[in-house]
C-alpha positions in Angstrom: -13.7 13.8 -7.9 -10.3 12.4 -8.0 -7.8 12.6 -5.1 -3.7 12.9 -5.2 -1.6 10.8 -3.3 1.9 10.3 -2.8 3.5 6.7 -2.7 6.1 6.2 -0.5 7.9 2.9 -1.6 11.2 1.8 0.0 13.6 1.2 -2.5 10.3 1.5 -5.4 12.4 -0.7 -8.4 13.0 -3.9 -6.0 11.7 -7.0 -6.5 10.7 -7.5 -3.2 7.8 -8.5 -1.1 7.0 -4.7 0.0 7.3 -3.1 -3.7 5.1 -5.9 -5.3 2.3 -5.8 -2.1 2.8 -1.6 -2.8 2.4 -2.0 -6.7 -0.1 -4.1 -6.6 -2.7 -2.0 -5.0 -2.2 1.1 -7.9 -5.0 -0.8 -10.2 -7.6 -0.6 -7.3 -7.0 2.8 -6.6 -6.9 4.2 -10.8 -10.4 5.4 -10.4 -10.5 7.4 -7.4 -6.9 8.5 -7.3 -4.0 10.3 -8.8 -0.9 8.1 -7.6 2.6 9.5 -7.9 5.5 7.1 -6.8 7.8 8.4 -4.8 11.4 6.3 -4.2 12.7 6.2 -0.6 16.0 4.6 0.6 17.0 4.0 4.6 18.9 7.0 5.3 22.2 5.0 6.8 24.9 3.1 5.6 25.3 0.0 8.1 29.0 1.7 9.4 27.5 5.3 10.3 23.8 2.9 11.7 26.6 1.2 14.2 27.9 4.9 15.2 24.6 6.1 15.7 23.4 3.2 18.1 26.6 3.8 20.4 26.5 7.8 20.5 24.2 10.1 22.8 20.3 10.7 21.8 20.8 14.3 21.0 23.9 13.6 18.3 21.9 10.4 17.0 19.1 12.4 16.0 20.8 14.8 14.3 22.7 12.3 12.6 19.3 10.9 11.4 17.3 14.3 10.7 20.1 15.8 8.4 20.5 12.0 6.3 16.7 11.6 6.4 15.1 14.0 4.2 17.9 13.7 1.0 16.7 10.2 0.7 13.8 10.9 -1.8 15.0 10.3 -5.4 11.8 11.6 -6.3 10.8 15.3 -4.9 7.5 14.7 -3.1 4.4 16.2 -4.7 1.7 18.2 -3.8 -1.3 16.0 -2.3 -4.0 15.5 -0.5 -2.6 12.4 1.4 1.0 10.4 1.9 0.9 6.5 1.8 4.3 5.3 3.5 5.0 1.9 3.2 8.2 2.0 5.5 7.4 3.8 9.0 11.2 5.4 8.4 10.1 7.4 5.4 6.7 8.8 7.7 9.1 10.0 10.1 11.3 12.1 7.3 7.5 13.7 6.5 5.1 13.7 8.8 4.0 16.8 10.7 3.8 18.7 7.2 0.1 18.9 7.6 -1.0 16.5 4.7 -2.8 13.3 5.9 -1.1 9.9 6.2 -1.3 6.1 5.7 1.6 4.0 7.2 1.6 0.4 6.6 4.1 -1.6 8.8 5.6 -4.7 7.4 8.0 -6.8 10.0 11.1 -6.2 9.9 10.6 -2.5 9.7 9.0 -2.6 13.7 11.2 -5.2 15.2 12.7 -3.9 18.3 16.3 -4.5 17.8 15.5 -2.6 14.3 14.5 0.3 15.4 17.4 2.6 16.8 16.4 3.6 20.3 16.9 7.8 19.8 13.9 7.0 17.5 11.3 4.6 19.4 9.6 7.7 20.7 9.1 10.0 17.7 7.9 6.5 15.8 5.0 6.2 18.3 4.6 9.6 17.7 4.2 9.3 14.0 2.2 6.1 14.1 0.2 8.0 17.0 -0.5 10.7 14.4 -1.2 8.8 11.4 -5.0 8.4 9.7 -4.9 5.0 9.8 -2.0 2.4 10.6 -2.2 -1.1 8.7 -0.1 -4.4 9.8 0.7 -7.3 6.6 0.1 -10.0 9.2 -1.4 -10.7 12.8 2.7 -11.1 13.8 3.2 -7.7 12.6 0.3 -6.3 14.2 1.3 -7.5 17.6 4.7 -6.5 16.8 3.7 -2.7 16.1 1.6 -3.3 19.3 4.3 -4.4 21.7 6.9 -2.2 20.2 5.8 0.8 20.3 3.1 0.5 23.1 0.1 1.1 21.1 -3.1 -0.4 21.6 -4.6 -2.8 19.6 -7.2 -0.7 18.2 -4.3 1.7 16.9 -3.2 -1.0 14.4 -5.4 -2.6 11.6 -4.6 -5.8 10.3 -4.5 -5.6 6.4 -3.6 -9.4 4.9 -1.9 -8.8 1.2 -3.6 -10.7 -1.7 -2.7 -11.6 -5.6 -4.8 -11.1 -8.4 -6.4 -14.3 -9.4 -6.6 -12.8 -13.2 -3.1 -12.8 -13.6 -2.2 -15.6 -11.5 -3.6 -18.9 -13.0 -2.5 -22.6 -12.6 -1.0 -24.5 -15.4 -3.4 -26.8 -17.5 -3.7 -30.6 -17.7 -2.6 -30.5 -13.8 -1.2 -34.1 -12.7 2.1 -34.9 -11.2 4.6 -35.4 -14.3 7.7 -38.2 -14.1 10.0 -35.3 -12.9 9.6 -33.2 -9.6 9.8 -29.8 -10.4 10.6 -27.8 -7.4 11.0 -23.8 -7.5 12.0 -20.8 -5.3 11.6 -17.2 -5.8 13.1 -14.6 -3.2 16.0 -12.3 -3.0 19.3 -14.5 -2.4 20.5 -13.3 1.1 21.2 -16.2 4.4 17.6 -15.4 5.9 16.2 -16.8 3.0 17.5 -20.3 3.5 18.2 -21.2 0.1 21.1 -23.1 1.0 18.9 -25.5 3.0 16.6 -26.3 0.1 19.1 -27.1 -1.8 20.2 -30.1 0.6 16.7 -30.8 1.4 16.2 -32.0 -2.3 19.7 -33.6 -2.3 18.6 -35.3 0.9 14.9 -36.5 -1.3 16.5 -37.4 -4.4 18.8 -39.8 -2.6 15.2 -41.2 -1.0 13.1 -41.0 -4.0 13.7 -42.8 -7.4 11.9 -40.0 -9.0 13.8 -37.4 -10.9 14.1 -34.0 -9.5 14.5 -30.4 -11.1 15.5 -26.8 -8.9 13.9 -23.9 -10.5 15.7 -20.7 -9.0 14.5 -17.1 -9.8 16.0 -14.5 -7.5 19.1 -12.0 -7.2 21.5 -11.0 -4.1 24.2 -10.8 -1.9 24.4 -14.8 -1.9 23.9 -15.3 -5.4 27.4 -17.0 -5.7 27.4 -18.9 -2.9 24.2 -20.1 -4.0 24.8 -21.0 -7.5 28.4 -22.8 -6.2 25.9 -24.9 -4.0 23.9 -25.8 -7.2 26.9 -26.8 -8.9 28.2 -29.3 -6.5 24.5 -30.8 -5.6 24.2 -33.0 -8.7 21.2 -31.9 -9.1 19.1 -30.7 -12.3 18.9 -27.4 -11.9 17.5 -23.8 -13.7 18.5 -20.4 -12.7 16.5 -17.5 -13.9 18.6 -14.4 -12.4 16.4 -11.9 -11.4 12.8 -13.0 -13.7 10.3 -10.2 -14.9 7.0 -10.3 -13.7 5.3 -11.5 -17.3 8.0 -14.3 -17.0 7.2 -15.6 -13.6 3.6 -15.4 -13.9 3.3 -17.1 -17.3 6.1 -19.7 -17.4 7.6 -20.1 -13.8 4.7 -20.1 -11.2 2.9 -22.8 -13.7 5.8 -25.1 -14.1 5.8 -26.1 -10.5 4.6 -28.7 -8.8 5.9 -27.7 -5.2 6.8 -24.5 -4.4 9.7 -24.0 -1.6 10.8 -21.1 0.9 11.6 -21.5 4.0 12.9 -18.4 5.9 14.7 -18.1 9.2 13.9 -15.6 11.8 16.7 -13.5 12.5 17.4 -11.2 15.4 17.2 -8.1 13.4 15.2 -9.5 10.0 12.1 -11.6 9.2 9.5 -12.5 7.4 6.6 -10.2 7.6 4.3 -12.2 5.6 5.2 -13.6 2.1 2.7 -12.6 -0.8 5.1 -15.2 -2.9 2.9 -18.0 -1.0 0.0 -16.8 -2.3 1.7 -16.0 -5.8 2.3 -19.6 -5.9 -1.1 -20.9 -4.5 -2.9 -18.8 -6.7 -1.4 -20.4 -9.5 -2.2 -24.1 -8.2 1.0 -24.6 -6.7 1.2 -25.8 -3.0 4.0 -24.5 -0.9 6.1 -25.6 1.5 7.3 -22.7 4.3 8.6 -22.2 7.8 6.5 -21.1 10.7 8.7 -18.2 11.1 7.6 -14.2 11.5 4.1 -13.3 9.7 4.3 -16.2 7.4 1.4 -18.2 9.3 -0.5 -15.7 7.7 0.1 -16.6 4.3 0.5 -20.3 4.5 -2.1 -22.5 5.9 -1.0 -26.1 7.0 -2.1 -28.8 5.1 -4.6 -26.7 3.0 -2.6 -24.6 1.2 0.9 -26.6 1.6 3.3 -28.1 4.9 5.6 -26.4 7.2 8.9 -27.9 7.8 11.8 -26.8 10.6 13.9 -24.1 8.5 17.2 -25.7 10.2 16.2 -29.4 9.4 16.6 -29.9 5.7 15.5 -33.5 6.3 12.3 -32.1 7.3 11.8 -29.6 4.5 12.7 -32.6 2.3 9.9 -34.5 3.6 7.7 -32.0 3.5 8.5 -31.5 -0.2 7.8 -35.0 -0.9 4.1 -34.9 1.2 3.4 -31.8 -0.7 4.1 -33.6 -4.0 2.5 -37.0 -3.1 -0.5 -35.6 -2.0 -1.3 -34.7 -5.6 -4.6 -33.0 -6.9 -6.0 -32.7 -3.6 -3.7 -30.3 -2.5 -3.4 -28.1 -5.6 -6.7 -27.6 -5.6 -7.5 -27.1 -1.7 -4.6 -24.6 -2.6 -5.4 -23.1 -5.2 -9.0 -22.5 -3.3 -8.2 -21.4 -0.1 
């Protein structure tokens, strides 16, 4: 017997970490469950989000109540159980008497993220929920800390990739050019910027030929391709790449993959299932210590971490990534 459930995805046609970790589950759940997808968008333009923080509790809240429930683009279904995958869309719902998952992914549970009218009726929800599931053991303690929950409240759920889709390229070897990729939305937290002088700063070291491979869309998209164009670099830009596309051709071209993220006060990186993306298709990475990332990326197995502010020390991490050759692809591709 089949059960229904209700998908709560946060912005559901992204490209993001949190829609693919979200999609990616549907397969395993086709023969028990009925899934309906369900869109939800943060209730709050940044402008009225600044007015809210400054105002009294009683008028924040209300702000928030009347923009939260219009957010659904979907109308939620009947079911037997909600899955949110942004703790902001459990608190438009829950207390409607249908069972709930919420799954906590970083940025959403970072302190100076969540507006303080709210910490209270977030315990609440999280308090209330069937189970409550974390993307990394920073997230966890985050969840923890923030909204003083014990540890037992929280589960720690690590994302994976399918190793059917994802496979490494054939032949393997290091070829005469360094083929270097990054895949991520193009905003300043992502650091793409730094990359991009990081392998300035290794071609100038290395008499090897290097090519950028860029897949990715945003806010910093031009500031990112006028970066390319001055680097002298070789360089590819996908735009935003389909999934077939990045699986098949992009993943499998590499031999180093590169993000390196900062931590910002009020963004980070819960995990990173592009790590594992990457390492599933024989690709080592290179990545900052930064948010839940040390649960994707494990140092000198399945690639290096290099200072996100250093792009020296990215570069030379790119280069002992590369240099260490087969070893590496295939501790990462194992691990």
């Amino acid at each position: 017997m089949t059960f229904r459930c209700a998908y709560y995805v946060p912005y559901l046609e992204g490209q993001g970490g949190v829609q693919q970790y979200a999609k990616a589950q549907l397969p395993f759940l086709a023969d028990d469950a009925e899934v309906t997808l369900v869109d939800w968008q943060y209730p709050l333009d940044r402008w009225t989000e600044a007015l809210v923080r400054v105002t009294p509790r009683r008028v924040s809240r209300a702000v928030w109540t009347r923009n939260f429930r219009g957010r659904f683009s979907t109308p939620p279904p009947e079911v037997d159980v909600e899955h949110y995958w942004q703790i902001g869309a459990a608190a438009a719902r829950a207390g409607l008497d249908v069972p709930y998952v919420v799954t906590c992914h970083g940025a959403d549970v970072l302190p100076s993220a969540v507006l303080p009218a709210f910490r209270e009726r977030f315990r609440e929800v999280l308090l209330g929920a069937g189970a409550v599931t974390a993307n990394s053991a920073f997230t966890k303690r985050l969840v923890e800390t923030t909204f003083a929950l014990p540890s037992s409240a929280v589960r720690l759920m690590l994302p994976g990739v399918d190793t059917g889709r994802f496979r490494p390229r054939q032949g393997g070897g290091v070829r005469r050019t360094w083929r270097v990729g990054t895949l991520c939305r193009l905003e300043p937290r992502k650091n793409v910027l730094t990359v991009i002088e990081a392998l300035r700063w290794l071609q100038r070291h290395t008499t090897t030929r290097i090519e950028y491979v860029l897949a990715g869309d945003g806010p910093e998209r031009e500031r990112v391709l006028g970066a390319l164009k001055r680097s002298g670099l070789q360089w590819h830009y996908y735009g935003r790449i389909e999934e077939a596309a990045k699986i098949s051709e992009f993943y499998p071209s590499l031999d180093a993959f590169v993000l390196v993220p900062m931590a910002l006060k009020r963004d980070v990186e819960g995990f990173g299932i592009v790590y594992l993306e990457a390492n599933a298709s024989g690709v080592p990475v290179v990545a900052a210590p930064t948010g839940g990332i040390e649960s994707a990326v494990k140092d000198g197995v399945s690639g290096r971490f290099a200072d996100p502010k250093s792009p020296c020390d990215v570069g030379r991490a790119i280069a002992d990534v590369i240099g260490s050759g087969e070893e590496l692809r295939k501790s990462a591709l194992g691990w």
